[in-house]
C-alpha positions as CSV (number, residue, x, y, z in Angstrom):
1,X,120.2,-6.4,225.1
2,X,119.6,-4.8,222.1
3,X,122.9,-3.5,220.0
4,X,123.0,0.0,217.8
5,X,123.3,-1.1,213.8
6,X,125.9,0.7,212.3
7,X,125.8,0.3,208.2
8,X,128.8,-0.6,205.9
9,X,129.4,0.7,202.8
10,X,128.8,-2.6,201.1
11,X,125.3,-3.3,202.7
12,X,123.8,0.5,200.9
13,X,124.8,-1.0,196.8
14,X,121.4,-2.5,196.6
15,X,119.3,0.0,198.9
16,X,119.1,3.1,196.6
17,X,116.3,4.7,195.3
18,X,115.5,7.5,192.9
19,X,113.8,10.5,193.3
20,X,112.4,13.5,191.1
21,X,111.8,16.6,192.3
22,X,109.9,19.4,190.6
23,X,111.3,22.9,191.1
24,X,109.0,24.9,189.4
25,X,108.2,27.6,191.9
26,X,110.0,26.1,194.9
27,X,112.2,28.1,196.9
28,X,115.7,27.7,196.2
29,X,116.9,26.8,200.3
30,X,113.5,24.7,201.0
31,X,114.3,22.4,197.8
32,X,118.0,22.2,198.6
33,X,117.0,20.9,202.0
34,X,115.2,18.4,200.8
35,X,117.7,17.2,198.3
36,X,120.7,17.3,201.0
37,X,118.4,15.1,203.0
38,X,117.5,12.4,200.7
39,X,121.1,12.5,199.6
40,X,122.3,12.2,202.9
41,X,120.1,9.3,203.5
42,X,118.7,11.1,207.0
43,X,115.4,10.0,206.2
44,X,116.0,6.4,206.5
45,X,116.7,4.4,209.7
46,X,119.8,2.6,208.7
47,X,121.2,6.2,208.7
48,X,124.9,6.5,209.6
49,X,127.1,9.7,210.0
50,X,130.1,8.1,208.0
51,X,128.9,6.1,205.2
52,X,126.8,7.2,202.5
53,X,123.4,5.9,203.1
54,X,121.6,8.1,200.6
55,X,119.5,8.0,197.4
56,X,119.7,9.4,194.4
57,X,117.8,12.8,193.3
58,X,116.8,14.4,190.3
59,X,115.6,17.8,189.7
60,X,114.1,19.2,186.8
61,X,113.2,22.4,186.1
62,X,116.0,24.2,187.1
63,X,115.8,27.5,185.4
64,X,112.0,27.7,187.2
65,X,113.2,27.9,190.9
66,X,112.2,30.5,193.2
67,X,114.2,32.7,195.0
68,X,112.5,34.3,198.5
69,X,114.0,36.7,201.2
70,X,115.2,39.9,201.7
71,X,118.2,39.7,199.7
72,X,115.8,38.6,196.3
73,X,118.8,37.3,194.6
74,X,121.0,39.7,195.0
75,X,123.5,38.0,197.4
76,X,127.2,37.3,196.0
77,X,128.4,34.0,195.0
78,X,132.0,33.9,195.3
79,X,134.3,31.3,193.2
80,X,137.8,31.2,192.9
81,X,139.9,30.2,189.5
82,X,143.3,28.9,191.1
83,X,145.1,31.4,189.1
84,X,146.5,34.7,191.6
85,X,144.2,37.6,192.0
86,X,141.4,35.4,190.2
87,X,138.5,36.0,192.8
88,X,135.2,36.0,190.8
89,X,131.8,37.1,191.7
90,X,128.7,37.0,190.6
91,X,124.8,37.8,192.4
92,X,122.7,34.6,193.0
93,X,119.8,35.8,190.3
94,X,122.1,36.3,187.4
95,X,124.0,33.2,188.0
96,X,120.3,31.1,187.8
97,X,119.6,33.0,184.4
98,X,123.1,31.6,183.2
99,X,123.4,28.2,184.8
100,X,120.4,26.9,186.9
101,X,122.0,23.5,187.3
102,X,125.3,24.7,188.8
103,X,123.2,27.0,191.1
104,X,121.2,24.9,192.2
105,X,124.3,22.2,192.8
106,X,126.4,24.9,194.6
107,X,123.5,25.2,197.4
108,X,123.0,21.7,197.8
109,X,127.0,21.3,197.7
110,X,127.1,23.4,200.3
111,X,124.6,21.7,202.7
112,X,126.5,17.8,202.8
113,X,129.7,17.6,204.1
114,X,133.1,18.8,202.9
115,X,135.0,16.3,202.5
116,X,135.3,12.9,200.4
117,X,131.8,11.7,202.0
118,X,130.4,14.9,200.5
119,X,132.0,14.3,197.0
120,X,130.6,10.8,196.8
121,X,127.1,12.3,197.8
122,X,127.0,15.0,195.5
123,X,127.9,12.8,192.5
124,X,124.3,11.3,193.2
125,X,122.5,14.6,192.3
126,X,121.5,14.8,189.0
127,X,120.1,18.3,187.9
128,X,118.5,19.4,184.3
129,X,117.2,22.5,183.3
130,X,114.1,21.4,181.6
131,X,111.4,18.9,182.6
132,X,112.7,15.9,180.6
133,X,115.5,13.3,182.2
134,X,117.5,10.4,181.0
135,X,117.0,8.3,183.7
136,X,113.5,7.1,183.4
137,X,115.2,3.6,183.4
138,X,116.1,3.7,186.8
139,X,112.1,4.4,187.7
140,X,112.6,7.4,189.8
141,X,109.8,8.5,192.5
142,X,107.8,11.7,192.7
143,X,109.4,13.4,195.5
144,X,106.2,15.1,196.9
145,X,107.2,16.9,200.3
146,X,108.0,13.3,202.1
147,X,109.7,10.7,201.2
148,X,107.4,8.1,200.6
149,X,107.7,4.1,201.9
150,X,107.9,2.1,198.8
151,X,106.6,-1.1,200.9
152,X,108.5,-3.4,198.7
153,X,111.0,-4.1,201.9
């Protein structure tokens, strides 16, 4: 009889691949999704609730993401300072025009979990406002709606 594999931390080190993905005229929820995913690691088989199985992403083109619905970007982001009384707001559009890169992290931040798992996940996205990256070193992979089998396993 068959048992269930359950991975360890220490078995994921040399498993992890990188991906680029494009957001130029992507909506904003449909390319978090993806990235939460791949970060998660839920597209591979080893894939285990309490260990980070995930890959690594990178998104350029951050200031070129779409945002669809009803709300158009007018829904409220809310962030506190730690100091009393220090609730500050802002709408989803006019934070992209200032800082793509933290928009874009705060939706994908929201999507993997809250706790320490989702810090060491989120330290894994890598997001830049234009199309160039520093991490051609690390020969990322066009993300292109799947994730695609690199057959070298």
């Amino acid at each position: 009889m068959k048992t269930t594999i359950s991975a360890r931390p220490e078995d994921m080190e040399t498993e992890r691949v990188w991906y680029v993905m494009d957001a130029t005229d992507k909506p904003l929820g449909r390319l978090a999704v993806d990235a939460a995913k791949i970060l998660r690691g839920k597209h591979k088989a080893i894939f285990t609730p309490h260990v980070d199985t995930g890959d690594f992403v990178i998104i350029i083109n951050a200031e070129k993401v779409a945002i669809t619905g009803g709300n158009k970007g007018t829904e409220t982001v809310y962030h506190h300072t730690g100091w009393p009384g220090a609730l500050k707001s802002i709408q989803r559009q006019q934070e992209l025009d200032k800082r793509p890169e933290e928009a874009i992290r705060r939706v994908v931040r929201g999507m993997v979990p809250h706790n320490k798992l989702g810090d060491a996940i989120i330290k894994k996205l890598k997001v830049y406002k234009g199309g160039v990256h520093p991490h051609e070193a690390q020969q990322p992979i066009t993300f292109t709606g799947g994730v695609q089998d690199r057959g070298d396993k």
